[in-house]
DRENPATI-961694 format. One line per 4 residues: for each residue x, y, z of C-alpha. Coordinates in pm, whole numbers, padded with zeros to 5 digits. Layout:
% residues N
X Y Z | ...
END
This chain:
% residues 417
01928 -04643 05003 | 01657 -04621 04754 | 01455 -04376 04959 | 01790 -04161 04986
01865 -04132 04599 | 01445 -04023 04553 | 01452 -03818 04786 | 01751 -03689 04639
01577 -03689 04289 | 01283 -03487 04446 | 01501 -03243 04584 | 01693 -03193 04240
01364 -03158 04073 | 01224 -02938 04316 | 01561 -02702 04265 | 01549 -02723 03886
01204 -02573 03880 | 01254 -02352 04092 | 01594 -02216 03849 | 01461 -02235 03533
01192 -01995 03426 | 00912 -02148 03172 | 00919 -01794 03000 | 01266 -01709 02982
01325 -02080 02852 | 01128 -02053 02565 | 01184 -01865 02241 | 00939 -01572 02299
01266 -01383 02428 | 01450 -01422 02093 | 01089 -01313 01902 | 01076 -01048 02123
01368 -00858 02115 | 01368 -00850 01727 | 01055 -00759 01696 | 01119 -00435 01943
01461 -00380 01776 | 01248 -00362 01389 | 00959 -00167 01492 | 00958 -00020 01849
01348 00101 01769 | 01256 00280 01494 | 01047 00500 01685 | 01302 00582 01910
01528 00889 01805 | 01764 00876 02092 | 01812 00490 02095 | 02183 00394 02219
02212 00018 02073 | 02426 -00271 02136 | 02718 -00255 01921 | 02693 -00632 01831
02342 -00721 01902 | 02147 -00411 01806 | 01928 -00424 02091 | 01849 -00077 02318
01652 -00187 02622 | 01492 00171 02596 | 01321 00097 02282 | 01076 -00105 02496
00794 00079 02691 | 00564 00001 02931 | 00183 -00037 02858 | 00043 00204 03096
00258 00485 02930 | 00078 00493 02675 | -00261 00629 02797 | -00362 00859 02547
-00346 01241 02614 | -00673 01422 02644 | -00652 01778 02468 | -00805 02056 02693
-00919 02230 02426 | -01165 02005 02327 | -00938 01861 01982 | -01007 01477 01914
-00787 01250 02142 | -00519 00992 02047 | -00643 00598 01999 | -00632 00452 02269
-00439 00072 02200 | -00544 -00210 02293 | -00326 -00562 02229 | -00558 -00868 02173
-00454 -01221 02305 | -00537 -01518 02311 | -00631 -01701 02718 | -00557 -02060 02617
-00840 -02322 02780 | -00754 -02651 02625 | -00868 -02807 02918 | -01238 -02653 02962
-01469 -02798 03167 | -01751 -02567 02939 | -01904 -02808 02716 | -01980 -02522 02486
-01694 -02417 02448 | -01486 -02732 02335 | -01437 -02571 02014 | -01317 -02249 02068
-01063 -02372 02365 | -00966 -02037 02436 | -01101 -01695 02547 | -01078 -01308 02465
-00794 -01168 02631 | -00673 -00761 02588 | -00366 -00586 02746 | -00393 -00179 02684
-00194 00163 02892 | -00520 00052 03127 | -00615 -00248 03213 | -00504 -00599 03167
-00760 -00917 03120 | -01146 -01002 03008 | -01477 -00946 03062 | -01500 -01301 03237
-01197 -01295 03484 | -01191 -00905 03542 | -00952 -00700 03472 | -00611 -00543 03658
-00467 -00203 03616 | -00137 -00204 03343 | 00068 -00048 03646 | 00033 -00350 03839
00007 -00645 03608 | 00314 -00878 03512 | 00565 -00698 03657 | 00973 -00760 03655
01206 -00769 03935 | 01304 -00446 03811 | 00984 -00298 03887 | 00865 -00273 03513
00479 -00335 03470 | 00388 -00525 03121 | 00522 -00397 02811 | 00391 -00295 02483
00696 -00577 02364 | 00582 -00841 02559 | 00203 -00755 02443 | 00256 -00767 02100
00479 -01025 02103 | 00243 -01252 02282 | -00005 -01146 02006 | 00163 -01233 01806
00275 -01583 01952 | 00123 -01820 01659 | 00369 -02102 01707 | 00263 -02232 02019
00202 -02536 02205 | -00176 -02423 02265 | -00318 -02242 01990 | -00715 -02214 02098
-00908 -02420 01911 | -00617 -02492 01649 | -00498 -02714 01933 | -00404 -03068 01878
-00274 -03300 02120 | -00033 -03451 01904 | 00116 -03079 01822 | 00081 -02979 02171
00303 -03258 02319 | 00606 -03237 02000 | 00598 -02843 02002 | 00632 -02839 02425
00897 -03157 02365 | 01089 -02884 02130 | 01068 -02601 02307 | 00857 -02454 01975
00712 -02201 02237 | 00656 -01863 02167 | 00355 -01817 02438 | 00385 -01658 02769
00285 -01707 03071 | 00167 -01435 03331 | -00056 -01433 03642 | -00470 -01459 03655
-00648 -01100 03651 | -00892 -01272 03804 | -01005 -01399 04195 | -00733 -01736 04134
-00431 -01462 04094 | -00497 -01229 04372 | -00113 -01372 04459 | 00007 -01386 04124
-00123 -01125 03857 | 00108 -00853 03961 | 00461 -01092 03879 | 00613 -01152 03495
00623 -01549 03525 | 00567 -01824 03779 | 00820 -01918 04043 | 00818 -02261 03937
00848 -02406 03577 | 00695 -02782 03613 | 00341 -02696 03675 | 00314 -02520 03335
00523 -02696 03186 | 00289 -02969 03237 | -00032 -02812 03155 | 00188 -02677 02840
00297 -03002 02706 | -00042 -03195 02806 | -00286 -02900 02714 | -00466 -02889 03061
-00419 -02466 03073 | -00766 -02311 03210 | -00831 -01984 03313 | -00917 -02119 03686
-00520 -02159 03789 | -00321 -01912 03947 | -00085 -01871 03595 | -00269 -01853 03298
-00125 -01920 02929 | -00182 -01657 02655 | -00059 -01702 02307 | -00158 -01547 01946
-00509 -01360 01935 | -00575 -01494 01606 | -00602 -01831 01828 | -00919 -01689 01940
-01052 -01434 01679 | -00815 -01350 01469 | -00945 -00976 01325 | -01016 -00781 01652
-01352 -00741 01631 | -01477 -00909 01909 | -01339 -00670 02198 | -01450 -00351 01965
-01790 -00433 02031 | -01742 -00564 02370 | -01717 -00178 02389 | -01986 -00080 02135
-01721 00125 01927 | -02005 00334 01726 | -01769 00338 01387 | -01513 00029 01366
-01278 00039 01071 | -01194 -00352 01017 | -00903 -00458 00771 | -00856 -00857 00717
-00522 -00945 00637 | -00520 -01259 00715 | -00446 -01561 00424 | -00783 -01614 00276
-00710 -01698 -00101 | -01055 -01832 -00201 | -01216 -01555 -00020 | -01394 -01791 00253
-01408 -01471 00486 | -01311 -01760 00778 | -01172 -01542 01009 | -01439 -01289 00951
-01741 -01551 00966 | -01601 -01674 01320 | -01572 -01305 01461 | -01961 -01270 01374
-02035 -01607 01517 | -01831 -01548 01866 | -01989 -01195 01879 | -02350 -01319 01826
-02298 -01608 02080 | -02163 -01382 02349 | -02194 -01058 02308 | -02585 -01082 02175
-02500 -00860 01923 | -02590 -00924 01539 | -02374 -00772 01261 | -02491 -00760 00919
-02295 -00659 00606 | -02438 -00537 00249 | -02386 -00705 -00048 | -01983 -00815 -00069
-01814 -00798 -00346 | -01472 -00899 -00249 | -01399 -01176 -00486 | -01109 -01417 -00514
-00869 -01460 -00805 | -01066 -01750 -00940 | -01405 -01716 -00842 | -01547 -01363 -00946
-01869 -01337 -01037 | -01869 -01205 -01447 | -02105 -00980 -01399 | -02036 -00806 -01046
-01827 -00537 -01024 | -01526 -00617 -00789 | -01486 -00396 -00480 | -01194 -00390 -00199
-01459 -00349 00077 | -01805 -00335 00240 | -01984 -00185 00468 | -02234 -00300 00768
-02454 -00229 01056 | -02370 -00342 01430 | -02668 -00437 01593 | -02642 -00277 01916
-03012 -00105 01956 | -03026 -00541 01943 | -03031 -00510 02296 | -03116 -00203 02417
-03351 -00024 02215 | -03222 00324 02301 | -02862 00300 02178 | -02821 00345 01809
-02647 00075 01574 | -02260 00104 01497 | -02102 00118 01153 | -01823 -00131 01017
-01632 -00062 00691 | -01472 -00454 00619 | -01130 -00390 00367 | -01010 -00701 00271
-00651 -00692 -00003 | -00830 -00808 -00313 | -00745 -00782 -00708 | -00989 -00522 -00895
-00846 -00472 -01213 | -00739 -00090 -01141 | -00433 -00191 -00929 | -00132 00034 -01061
00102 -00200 -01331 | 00372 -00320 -01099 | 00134 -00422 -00842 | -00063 -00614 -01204
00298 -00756 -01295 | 00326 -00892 -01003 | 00003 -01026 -00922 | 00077 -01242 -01311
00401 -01361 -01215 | 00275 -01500 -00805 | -00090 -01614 -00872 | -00087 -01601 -00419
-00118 -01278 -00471 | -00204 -01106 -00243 | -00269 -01421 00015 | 00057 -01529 -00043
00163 -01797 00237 | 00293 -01628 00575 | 00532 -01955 00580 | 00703 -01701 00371
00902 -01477 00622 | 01166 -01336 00379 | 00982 -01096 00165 | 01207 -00962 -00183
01193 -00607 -00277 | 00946 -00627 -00546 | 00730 -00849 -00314 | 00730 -00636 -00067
00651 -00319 -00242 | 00365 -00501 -00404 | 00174 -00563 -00111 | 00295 -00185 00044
00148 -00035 -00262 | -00144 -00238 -00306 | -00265 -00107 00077 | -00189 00272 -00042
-00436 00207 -00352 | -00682 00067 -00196 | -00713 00324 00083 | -00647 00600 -00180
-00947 00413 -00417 | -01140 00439 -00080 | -01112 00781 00027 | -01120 00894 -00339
-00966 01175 -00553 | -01153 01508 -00398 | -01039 01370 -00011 | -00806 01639 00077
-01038 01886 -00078 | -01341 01788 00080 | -01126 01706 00385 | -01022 02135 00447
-01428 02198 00413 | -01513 01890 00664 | -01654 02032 00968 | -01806 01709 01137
-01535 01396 01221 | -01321 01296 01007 | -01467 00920 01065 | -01832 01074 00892
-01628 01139 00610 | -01449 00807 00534 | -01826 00658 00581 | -01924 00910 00284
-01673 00836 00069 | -01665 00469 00066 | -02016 00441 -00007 | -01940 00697 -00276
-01709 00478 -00379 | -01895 00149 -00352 | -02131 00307 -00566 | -01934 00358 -00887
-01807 00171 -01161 | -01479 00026 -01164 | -01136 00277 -01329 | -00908 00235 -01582
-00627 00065 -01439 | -00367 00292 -01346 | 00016 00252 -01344 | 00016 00445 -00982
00123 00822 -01076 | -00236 00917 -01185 | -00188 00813 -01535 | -00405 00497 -01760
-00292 00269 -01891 | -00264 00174 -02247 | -00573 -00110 -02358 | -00266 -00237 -02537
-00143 -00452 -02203 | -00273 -00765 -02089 | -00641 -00788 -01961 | -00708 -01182 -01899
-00504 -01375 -01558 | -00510 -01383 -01226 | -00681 -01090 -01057 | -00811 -00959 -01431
-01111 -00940 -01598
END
């Protein structure tokens, strides 16, 4: 009788995982579709909604149709996106790499993977029943996947276990670019849930199973560097929005670190001068950027260094007077807590117009002018002009139509000097 009512049990189990999906389960669906509906929908001029929902399944595209157009006439071509991920490996048998627990992990219109699996073709990798390869939804929504039951080396096993035991899962998984998912890499989820569910709730994902487990990039390196000079990008343009209110430059300091270890490569900024609200230097003159050399000719002699311009959101005392208020009233500012999900008006208009300064400070007043002259790439002249700009003094604070302000308002707080 007893051997009837487990096998039994078996047989339920067996049926159970094979019903429920471990992606469709979790709340990556729900994260998903809103994040399409806000960003990819808007985009979409002939979208047909759901009357109740919102959602258009047409908002969503695939990866691979993307691939950016190459002009015939010899005109610059479009960027070419790439997604980054995190590959969870919270059970690594690399000794090396029991801190990081996770690798580099990239889905763009080409290819899906890394440099240490391989890499599959976007028209082939996770596809649907439907016949749909991986979408630019499901990429950036994986990307974007911080609340996860692996996190890289933000992994705990405490966490793990509670956030799996809630279903706090906004991960996916999707099949092995490499030789373990010759079977697998070309299907949207595994056929059977209690295998990663397992290694999900115990942390034993690896990148040596047929299913692997991606999640957030930021669980890996958090800024994108890393993969731009896996392809020695000659000029990378890197902006750090990430919360860094005392200006520790973590997630900057660990891109440098993984792409020294791995990649051989050194990168070396000039003097920074992004400073935090409460620990600028009196006698420095506060800057929203900096600018460094990528040490490729590191490793072959015969291929020139790259060029990285670092913007980081910062407080320089010419920030128009609304962005100023602001910045008084919420001393966060601008590393404000992302716990905070609903922004107000004036919060979010701060940060919106803080980005437009500083890429206006950047580019400086004569841009358009010297912009119609510009015969080289456009990329040459952003260099130019931020170094002219790094070079000068700080401005009169302005109140954002061009105008100063009067000396009569506040100059000592947060952000001020």
């Amino acid at each position: 009788m007893l051997t009837l009512v487990g096998a039994g049990l078996v047989l339920i189990s067996a049926a159970t995982a094979r019903a429920i999906n471990a992606n469709k389960f979790s709340l990556h669906s729900i994260y998903r579709n809103r994040l399409i509906r806000a960003y990819l929908g808007a985009s979409n001029e002939r979208r047909n909604p759901n009357a109740f929902t919102g959602f258009d399944p047409e908002d969503n595209v695939e990866m691979h149709r993307l691939t950016p157009y190459l002009p015939s006439d010899g005109s610059p071509a479009k960027l070419l996106h790439i997604v980054n991920i995190a590959l969870n490996l919270v059970k690594n048998e690399k000794l090396a790499w029991q801190e990081r627990r996770a690798e580099s992990f990239t889905v763009s219109p080409l290819h899906v993977g890394n440099w240490q699996l391989g890499y599959r073709r976007s028209t082939d990798y996770g596809k649907t029943r439907q016949g749909r390869a991986i979408t630019l939804g499901t990429a950036v929504t994986i990307s974007g996947a911080a609340a996860s039951p692996n996190m890289g080396y933000h992994s705990s096993p405490a966490v793990t276990f509670l956030m799996a035991l809630f279903n706090i899962r906004l991960g996916w998984w999707l099949g092995n670019p490499g030789k373990a998912g010759s079977d697998t890499f070309d299907r949207s989820s595994p056929k059977y849930a209690i295998g990663p569910m397992i290694q999900e709730a115990f942390g034993f994902t690896n990148d040596v199973n047929p299913y692997i487990y991606l999640s957030d990039g930021g669980h890996f390196e958090n800024l994108g560097l890393y993969e731009m000079v896996l392809r020695h990008c000659r000029f990378i343009v890197l902006i750090d929005a990430g919360r860094d209110p005392d200006c520790a430059f973590e997630d900057l300091g660990n891109a440098i670190r993984k792409v020294r270890i791995d990649l051989g490569v050194q990168i070396n900024l000039q003097k920074v001068r992004i400073y935090s609200n409460t620990r600028r230097k009196p006698d420095e003159i506060p800057k929203y950027c900096a600018i460094g050399s990528i040490g490729y000719g590191r490793l072959d002699k015969s291929e020139p260094d790259g060029m990285l311009i670092y913007i980081k959101p910062a407080l320089c005392e010419d920030e128009p007077t609304d962005v100023y208020n602001y910045a008084q009233v919420n001393p966060g500012f601008p590393h404000e807590s992302t716990n905070d999900q609903w922004f107000s008006e004036s919060q979010f208009e701060s940060y919106r117009m803080l980005g437009s300064h500083i890429i206006e400070q950047l580019c400086g007043e004569d841009w358009h002018q010297q912009a119609g002259t510009w015969t080289g790439s456009k990329l040459d002249l952003f260099h130019r002009q931020v170094q002219k700009y790094l070079a000068l003094g700080a401005k009169p604070m302005s109140s954002g139509d061009g105008k100063a302000v009067s000396e009569s308002l506040p100059v000592s707080g947060p952000g001020v000097r």
